[in-house]
C-alpha positions as CSV (number, residue, x, y, z in Angstrom):
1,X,106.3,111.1,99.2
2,X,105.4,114.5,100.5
3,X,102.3,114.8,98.2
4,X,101.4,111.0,99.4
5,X,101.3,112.2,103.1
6,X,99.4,115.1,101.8
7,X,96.9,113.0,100.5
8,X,96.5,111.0,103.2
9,X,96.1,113.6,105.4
10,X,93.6,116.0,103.1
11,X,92.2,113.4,100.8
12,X,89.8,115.2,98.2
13,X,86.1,114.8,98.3
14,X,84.9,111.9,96.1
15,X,82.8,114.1,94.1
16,X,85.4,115.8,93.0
17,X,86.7,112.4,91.6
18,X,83.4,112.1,90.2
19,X,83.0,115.4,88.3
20,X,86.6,115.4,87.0
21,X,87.7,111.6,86.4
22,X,84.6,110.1,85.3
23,X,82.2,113.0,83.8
24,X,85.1,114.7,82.2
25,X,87.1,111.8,81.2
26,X,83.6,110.6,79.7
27,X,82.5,113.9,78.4
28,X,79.3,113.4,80.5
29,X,77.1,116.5,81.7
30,X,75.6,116.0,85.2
31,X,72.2,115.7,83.6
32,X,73.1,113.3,80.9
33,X,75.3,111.0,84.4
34,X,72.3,111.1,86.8
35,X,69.9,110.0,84.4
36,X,72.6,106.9,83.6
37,X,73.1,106.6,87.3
38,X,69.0,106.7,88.1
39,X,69.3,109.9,90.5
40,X,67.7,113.4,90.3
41,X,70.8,116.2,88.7
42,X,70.7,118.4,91.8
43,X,71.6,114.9,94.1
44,X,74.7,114.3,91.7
45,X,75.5,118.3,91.6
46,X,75.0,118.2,95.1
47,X,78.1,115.2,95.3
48,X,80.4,116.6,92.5
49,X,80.6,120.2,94.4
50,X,81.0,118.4,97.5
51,X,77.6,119.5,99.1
52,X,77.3,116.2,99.8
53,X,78.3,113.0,100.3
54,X,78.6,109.6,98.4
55,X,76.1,107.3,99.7
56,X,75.9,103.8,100.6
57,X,72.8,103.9,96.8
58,X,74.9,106.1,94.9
59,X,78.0,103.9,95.5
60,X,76.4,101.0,94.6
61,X,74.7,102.8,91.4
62,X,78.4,103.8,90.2
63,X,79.7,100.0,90.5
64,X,76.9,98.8,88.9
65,X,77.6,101.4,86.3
66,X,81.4,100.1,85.4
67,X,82.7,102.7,87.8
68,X,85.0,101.3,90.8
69,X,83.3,99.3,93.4
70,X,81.0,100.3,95.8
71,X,83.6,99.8,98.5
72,X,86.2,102.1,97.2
73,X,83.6,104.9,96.9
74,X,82.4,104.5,100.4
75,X,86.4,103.9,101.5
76,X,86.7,107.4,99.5
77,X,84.1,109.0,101.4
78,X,84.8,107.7,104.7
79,X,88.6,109.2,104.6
80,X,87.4,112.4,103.7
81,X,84.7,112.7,106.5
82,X,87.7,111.5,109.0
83,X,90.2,113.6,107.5
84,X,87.4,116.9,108.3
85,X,86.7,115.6,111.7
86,X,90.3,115.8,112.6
87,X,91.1,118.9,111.0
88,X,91.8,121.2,114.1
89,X,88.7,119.8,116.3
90,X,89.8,119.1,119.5
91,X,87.9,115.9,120.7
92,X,88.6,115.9,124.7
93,X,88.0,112.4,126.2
94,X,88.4,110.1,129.2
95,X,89.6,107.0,129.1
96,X,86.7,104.3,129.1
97,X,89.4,102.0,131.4
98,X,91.2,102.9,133.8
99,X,93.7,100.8,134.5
């Protein structure tokens, strides 16, 4: 359970997915995946080291590969970029209604 909550809390970046559960488990370089997927190598580098982000393309270019849906890789990418925000930033706010 602990590692669940851990999860949830400091989900990994989807690139990371990307480089170890789909490039390695294919045997895949970057070179050989971008030119599968239709994107430049240094755009998936950039994703796989997590210098960037999935996109709304690149997620679609993965499902239409046979790779998850485009909807779990944005879902993937959207937890992570929450899961940063909140990691110890203070967001001070007023209530939009007062009641």
């Amino acid at each position: 359970m602990n590692e669940e909550l851990t999860m949830m809390n400091n989900p990994p970046h989807p690139g990371e997915i990307i480089g170890k559960d789909v490039l390695g488990e294919l045997g895949l370089t970057v070179a050989e995946a971008a030119a599968r997927l239709g994107v430049s190598r240094v755009t998936l580098s950039r994703v796989i080291h997590g210098h960037a982000g999935v996109s709304p393309n690149l997620a679609i270019r993965l499902e239409r590969a046979g790779v998850g849906t485009a909807r779990a890789w944005m879902a993937m990418q959207t937890s992570y970029d929450l899961a940063r925000e909140l990691d110890d930033k203070p967001h001070d706010v007023q209530p939009l209604v007062v009641a």
